[in-house]
Structures are given as structure tokens and as C-alpha cells.
C-alpha positions, 0 to 999 in steps of 0.5 A: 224126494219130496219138496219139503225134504229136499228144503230141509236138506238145502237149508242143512247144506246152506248151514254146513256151508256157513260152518265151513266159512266160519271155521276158514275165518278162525283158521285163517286167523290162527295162521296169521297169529302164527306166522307173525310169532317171532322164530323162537316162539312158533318153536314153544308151547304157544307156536305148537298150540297154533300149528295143532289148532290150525291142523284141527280146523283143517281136519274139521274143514275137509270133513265138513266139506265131504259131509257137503258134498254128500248131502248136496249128492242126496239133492241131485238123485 
């Protein structure tokens, strides 16, 4: 691989690495949004809507995190 492929591929890992922070910090917003609802609302509409959104951004994390793995292996070969 050439120089300039492997910058482009680094610049690519450093924005998924970005992606992944951002998407922790909502998660982890969301979590304490949740987790700070009373008892009877985390069993309602708006207590199912968080926990669902939280496992998306769990889901949409660790897809993230295999995709940069994958791309920082493309560097190293």
C-alpha cells in the first residue's frame, strides 16, 4: 500500500473513532436519562423508547468497532 492510501485509510479510522465517541456520549446520555426515570415510566412508552434506543446505539457501536478494526488491519498488512 502506498503513502498516500494508507493517509487516506488513517484519516477514515481517526473519523470512525470520532463516530464511536459521539455515539458513547449520546448512549451514555440516554442511560442516565433512563435510569433516572421514576419506576412507573421506564415501564411506559417513553422508558421502552430509551431502552431501544440505547440498544440501537450499542448495536450501531460495536459494528463501528469491528469496521475499525477491519480498516486499522488494512494498515498494518
Amino acid at each position: 500500500m502506498n503513502k498516500a492510501r494508507r493517509k487516506t485509510i488513517e484519516i477514515v479510522a481517526a473519523s470512525i473513532e470520532n463516530a464511536i465517541s459521539e455515539l458513547e456520549m449520546c448512549r451514555d446520555e440516554e442511560q442516565c436519562y433512563y435510569d433516572n426515570m421514576p419506576e412507573p415510566l421506564k415501564y411506559g412508552t417513553r422508558g421502552e423508547t430509551a431502552d431501544e434506543c440505547i440498544n440501537s446505539l450499542d448495536d450501531a457501536i460495536s459494528s463501528l468497532e469491528e469496521a475499525l478494526n477491519s480498516v486499522n488491519n488494512s494498515i498494518e498488512q
